[in-house]
C-alpha positions in Angstrom: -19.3 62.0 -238.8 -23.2 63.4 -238.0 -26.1 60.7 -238.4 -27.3 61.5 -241.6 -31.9 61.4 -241.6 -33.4 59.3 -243.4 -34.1 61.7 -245.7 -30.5 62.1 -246.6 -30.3 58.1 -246.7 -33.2 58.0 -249.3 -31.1 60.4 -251.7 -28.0 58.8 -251.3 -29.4 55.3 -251.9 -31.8 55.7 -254.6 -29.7 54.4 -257.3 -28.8 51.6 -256.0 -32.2 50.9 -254.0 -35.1 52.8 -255.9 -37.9 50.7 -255.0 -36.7 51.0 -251.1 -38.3 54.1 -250.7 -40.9 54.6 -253.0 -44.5 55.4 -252.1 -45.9 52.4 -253.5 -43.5 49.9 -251.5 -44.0 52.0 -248.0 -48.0 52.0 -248.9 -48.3 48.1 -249.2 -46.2 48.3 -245.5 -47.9 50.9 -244.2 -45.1 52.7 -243.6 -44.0 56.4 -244.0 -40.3 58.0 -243.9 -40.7 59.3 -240.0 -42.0 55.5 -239.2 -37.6 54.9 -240.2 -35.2 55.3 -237.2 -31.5 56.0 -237.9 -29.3 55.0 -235.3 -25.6 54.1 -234.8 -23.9 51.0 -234.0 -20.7 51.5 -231.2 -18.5 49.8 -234.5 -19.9 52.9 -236.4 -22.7 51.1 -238.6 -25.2 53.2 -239.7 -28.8 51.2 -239.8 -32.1 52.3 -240.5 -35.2 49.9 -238.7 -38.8 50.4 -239.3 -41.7 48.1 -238.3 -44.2 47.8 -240.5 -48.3 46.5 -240.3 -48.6 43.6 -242.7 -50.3 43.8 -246.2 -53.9 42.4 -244.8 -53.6 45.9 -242.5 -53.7 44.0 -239.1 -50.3 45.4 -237.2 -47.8 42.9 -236.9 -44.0 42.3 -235.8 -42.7 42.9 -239.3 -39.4 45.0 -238.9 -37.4 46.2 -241.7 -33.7 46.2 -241.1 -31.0 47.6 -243.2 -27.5 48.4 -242.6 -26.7 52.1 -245.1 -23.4 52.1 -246.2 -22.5 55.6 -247.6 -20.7 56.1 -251.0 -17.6 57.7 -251.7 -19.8 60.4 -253.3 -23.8 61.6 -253.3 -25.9 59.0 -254.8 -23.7 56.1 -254.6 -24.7 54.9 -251.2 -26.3 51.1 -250.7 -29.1 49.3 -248.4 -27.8 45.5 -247.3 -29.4 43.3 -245.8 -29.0 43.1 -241.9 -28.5 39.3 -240.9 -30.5 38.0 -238.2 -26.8 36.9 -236.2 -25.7 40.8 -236.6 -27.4 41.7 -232.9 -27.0 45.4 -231.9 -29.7 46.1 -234.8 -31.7 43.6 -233.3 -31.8 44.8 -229.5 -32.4 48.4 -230.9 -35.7 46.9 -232.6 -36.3 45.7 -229.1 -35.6 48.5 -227.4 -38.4 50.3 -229.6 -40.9 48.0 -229.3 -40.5 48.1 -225.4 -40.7 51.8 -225.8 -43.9 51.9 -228.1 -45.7 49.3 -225.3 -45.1 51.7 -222.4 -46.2 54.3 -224.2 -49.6 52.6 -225.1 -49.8 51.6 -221.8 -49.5 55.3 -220.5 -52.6 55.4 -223.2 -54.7 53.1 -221.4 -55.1 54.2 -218.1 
């Protein structure tokens, strides 16, 4: 099965999660649809992880983590909640952040 986008995630969840996505909610986070990554567990979970600035605007460490769990047909697919013991999410969040400090660091010099 392909990764689906995010895009694809926001359709397929929206009746079960239709404040996840809207403009409102990602505005308060500071957040848009390409800040979302989509990436695969090795089980096969499917999570999407964005970090967000807080609502005072000052960027902070506040990542959202959901696992998507496709329906058996378009528009039936949910959002849960990713427990903070479920930890390939977690190092993937990691991994980003390490990612998005190199890269600022490359910004610096």
């Amino acid at each position: 099965m392909k990764l689906p986008t995010i895009y694809e995630i926001k359709r397929d969840t929206y009746a079960h999660s239709p404040f996840y996505f809207a403009t409102d909610t990602m505005s308060f986070f500071g957040q848009t649809l390409r800040d979302f990554k989509v990436t695969r567990s090795p089980q096969g979970k499917i999570y999407i992880i964005a970090v967000a600035t807080s609502w005072t605007g000052t960027p902070g460490r506040f990542v959202s983590v959901r696992e998507y769990i496709p329906g058996p047909t378009i528009g039936q697919g949910r959002l849960e909640h990713v427990p903070d013991d479920d930890t390939y999410p977690w190092q993937y969040v990691n991994t980003l952040e390490l990612a998005r400090a190199q890269r600022a660091a490359k910004d610096t010099r």
